[in-house]
N, C-alpha and C positions, 0 to 999 in steps of 0.2 A: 606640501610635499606629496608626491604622486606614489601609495604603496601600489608594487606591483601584485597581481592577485595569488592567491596562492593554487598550486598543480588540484588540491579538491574544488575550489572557487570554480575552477577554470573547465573543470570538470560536470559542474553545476552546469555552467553558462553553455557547452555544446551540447547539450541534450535538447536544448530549442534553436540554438541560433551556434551551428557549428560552423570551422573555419573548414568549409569546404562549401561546394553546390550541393543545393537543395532545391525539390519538386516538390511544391504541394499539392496532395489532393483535395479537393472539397469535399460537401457533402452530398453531392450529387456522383462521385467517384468512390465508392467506399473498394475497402477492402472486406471479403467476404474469407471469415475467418473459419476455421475448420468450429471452432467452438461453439460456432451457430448463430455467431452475430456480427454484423457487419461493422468494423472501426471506421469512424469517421468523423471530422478530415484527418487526414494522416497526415505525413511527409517523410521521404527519404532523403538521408542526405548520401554523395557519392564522390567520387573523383575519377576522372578522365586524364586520362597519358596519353599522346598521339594527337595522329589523325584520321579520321573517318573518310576514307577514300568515297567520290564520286559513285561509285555503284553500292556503298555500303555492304560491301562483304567482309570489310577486315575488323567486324568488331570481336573482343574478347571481351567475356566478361568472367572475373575472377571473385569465387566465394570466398571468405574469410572464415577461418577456425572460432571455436569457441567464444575467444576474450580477443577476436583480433578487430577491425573496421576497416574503414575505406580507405584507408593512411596505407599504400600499397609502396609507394615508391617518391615518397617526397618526406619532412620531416614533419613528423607528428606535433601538435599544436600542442598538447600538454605536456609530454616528455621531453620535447625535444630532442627526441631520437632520432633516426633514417624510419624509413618507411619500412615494416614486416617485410617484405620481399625485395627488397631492392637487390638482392642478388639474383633474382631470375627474373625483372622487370627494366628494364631503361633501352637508352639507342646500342645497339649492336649483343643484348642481352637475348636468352631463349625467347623470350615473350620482348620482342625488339618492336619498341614504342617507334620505332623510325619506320616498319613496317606495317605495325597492327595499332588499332583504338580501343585501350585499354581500359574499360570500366569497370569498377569496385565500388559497392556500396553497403551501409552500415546495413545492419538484417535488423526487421523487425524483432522490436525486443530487446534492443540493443542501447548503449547508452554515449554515441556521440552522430547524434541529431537527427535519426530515423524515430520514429515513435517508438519510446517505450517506456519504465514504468518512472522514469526520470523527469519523463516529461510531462509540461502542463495539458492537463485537460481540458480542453476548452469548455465543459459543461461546468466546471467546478473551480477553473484557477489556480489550483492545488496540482502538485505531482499526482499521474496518473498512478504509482505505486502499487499495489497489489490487484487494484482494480480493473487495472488494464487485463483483458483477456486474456486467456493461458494462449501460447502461440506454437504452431508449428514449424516443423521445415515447408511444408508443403506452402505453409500462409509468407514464409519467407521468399519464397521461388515465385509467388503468384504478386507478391508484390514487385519482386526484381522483374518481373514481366511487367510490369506496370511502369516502370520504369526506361524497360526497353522501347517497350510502343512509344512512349513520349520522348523517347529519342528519332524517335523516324525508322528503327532498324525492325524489318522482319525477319530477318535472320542468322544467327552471329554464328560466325566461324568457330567461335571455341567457348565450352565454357568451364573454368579450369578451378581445382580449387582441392584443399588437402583436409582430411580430420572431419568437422562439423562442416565445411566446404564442401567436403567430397560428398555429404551427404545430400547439399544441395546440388552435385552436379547431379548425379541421379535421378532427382526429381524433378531436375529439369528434362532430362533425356527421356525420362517416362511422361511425364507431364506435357510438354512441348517438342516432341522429337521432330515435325517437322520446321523447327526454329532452331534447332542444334546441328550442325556442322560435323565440329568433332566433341569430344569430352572427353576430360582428362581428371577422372577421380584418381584419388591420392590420400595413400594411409587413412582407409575408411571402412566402412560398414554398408550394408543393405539394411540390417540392423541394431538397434543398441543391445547390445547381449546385457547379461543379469548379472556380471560385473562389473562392467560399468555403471549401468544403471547404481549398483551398491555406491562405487565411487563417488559418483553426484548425491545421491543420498546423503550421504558424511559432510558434503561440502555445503550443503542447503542446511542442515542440521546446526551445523558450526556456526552458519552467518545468523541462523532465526534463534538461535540458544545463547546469540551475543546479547545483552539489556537493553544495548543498544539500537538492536532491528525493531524495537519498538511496534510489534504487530507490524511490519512492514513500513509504518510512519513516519518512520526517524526525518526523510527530508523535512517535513512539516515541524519538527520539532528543532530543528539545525543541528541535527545527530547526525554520525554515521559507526553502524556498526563494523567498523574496521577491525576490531582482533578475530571478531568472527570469519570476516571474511579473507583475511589472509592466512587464518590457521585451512580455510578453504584453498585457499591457492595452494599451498605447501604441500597439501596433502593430493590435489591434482599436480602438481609441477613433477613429483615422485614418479606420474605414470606417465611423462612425457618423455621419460629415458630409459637408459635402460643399465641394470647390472653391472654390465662390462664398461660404459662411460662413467658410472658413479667412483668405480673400482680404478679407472684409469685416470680420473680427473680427482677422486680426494680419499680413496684408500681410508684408511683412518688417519690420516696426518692431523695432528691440535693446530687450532687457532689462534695464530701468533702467542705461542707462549712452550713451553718444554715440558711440560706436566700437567696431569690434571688436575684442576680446581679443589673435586670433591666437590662439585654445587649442580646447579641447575643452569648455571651459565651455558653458553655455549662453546664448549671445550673441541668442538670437532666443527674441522671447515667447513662438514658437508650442514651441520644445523645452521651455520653462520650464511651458508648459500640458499638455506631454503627461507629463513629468518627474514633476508634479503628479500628474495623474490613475494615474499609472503608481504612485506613493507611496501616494497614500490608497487605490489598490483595497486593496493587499497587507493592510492590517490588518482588512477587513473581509470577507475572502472565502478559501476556503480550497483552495490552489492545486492539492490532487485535483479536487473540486471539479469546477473548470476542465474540467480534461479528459476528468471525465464529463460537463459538461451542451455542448460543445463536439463531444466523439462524437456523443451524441446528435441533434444537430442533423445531423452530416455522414449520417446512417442514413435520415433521413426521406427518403422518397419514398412518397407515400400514394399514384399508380397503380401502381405498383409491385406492391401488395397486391392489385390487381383486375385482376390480368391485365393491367398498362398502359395501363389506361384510364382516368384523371381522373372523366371523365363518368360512370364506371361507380362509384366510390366514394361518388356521393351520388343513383345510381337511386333514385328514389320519393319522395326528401325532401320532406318538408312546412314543413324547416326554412325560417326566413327568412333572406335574406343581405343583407349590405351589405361589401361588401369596398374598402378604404380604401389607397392607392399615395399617396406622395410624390412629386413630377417630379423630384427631386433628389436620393432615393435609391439610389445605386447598388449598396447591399449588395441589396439584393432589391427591383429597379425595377419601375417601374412593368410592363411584358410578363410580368416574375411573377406580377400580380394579375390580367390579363389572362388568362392563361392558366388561371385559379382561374374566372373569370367566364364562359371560354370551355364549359369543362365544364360548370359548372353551367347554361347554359344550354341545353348539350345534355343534360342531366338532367333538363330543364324544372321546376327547382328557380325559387323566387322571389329575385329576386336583383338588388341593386340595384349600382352601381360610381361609387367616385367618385374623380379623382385630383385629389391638391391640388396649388394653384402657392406652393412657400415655395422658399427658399434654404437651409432650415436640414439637409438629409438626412433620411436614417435617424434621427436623434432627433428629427425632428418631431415624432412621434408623445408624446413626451413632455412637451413644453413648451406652450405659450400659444399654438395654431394657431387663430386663430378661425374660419375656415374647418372646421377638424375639429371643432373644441366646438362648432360651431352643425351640424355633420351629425351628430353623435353624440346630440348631445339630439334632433333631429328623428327620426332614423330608429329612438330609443326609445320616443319620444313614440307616434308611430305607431305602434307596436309594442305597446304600453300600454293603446292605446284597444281594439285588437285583443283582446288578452288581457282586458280589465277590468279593468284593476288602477288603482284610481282616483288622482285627483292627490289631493297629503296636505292635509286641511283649511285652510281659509287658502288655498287658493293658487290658487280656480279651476280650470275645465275641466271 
């Protein structure tokens, strides 16, 4: 009899050999890490939606938040969920795969099938696990460019992405502006502020204070420190909302039952929802991981790089911008995006700002904003006429 594997097993097995495309680099292809040493071989793993038109203008390539991957708009190989955005990815959607060539890839440091500390090291056979380099945004964006050239593409129309995304669109537009089109940062930063950074702190804490992170080891041991790491998730899941959603969605209403316990159980929905999210990350993420794509974020600061000058990071760009704030997001509010706007207008970059009124936070950007999905096709659209990249037959314009 054939057991089928379990969501951690399966979990294991994409950090080498994920169910998506992958590129390897040799060792004559390194990546050149900010940390001062070059990884090598690598590989990324990704996913493509579309078609890559004839002149190669209609590529998109979309960043992925924190805990998210390449899993954009198809169903995810160990949850068996939908894809994180299939509400703003497929045929006749904002980001309309019938129009554009849609690429998503895992970011270094990540744990389904790009290199990171999940995976095996070829000098030693063992999970690379703590050993692996600390990694930046920057080492992220230099690899997704590594990525792009061996796609053939010099230049991509858009490069789109929300949260720890948005932080790589940024450094993409600084980094590579004349390979950016447009860019479309979304619920982000120019910086990690010193509450977040606290935030990640707590979360790295909890997963290394579990018995089970085993000094980082535990894959070698066939551990995984999972209470650690979803007492992390819970406690980040908290700053993905906001107030007025937790207050409209669970109030203090008890969990199925009319009275409290008197215990430590979980007598209130909203613990039984966090409990939840804190359970299902663990099988799907791998708790180094964590706390390299969680450093990473606390490193960014892109004035930083230019002398302190924001404005100075995106002199001369010809790139397009539309930079996208939630009123409800307090992980990285709206005066975040402000501050990204305020620069580039002293860059005399083009650049457009829009904040939305939802109640739902920091995950707005992920869900059914029709305010977002109707600027998001708009400020493509535009974008599209610009470039000539026409609308797909059938559909007018």
């Amino acid at each position: 009899m054939t057991i089928a594997p379990t969501q951690k097993a399966l979990s294991q097995l994409e950090a080498d050999a994920p169910h998506s495309l992958v590129v390897r680099f040799g060792a004559e292809q390194p990546l050149k890490m900010d940390a001062g040493v070059d990884l090598k071989p690598f590989q990324i793993a990704y996913q493509t939606y579309g078609t890559l038109n004839a002149a190669k203008s209609n590529a998109i390539l979309l960043c992925h938040a924190l805990t998210g991957d390449q899993h954009v708009a198809n169903v995810h190989p160990i949850t068996g969920k939908p894809g994180w955005w299939e509400v703003m990815v497929g045929p006749g959607k904002p980001i309309d795969t019938d129009r554009y060539f849609v690429i998503a890839s895992n970011v270094v440091g990540g744990c389904m099938g790009t290199t990171g500390p999940a995976s095996t090291n070829p000098a030693t056979g063992r999970a690379w696990s703590i050993d692996l380099p600390l990694v930046t945004i920057r080492d992220m964006v230099r690899a997704q460019a590594m990525l792009i050239d061996h796609l053939g593409i010099e230049t991509l129309f858009a490069v789109i992405g929300g949260s720890m995304g948005g932080m790589q669109v940024l450094q993409w537009a600084a980094s590579y502006p004349e390979r950016v089109f447009t860019a479309m940062p979304i619920a982000t930063a120019a910086k990690h502020s010193s509450q977040n950074i606290a935030f990640h702190e707590v979360g790295r804490q909890s997963v290394m204070a579990d018995p089970e992170w085993r000094g980082g080891r535990y894959l070698d041991a066939g551990v995984s420190p999972t209470k650690g790491l979803a007492v992390a998730r819970m406690a980040a899941h908290i700053t993905y909302l906001s107030e007025e959603a937790l207050q409209r969605k669970f109030g203090r209403k008890l969990q199925g039952r009319d009275a409290p316990t008197f215990s430590f159980d979980a007598d209130f929905q909203i613990e039984n929802y966090l409990r939840y999210q804190g359970n299902s990350f663990v099988d799907r993420f791998d708790a180094n991981s964590y706390l390299y794509v969680t450093r990473a974020c606390d490193y960014f600061d892109l004035a930083e790089d230019y002398g302190g000058s924001l404005a100075a990071a995106f002199k001369g760009s010809k790139t397009r911008f539309c930079v996208v704030s939630f009123d409800s997001d307090w992980l990285y509010p709206t005066s975040a995006s402000r501050a990204i706007v305020h620069a580039l207008n002293a860059a005399a970059a083009s650049v457009s700002f829009v904040e939305i009124d939802t109640d739902r936070g920091h995950d707005a950007f992920l869900l059914n904003v029709p305010e977002f999905i109707a600027t998001t096709r708009g400020f493509l659209e535009a974008a599209a006429r610009a470039r000539g990249i026409p609308m797909p037959s059938g559909k007018g314009g």
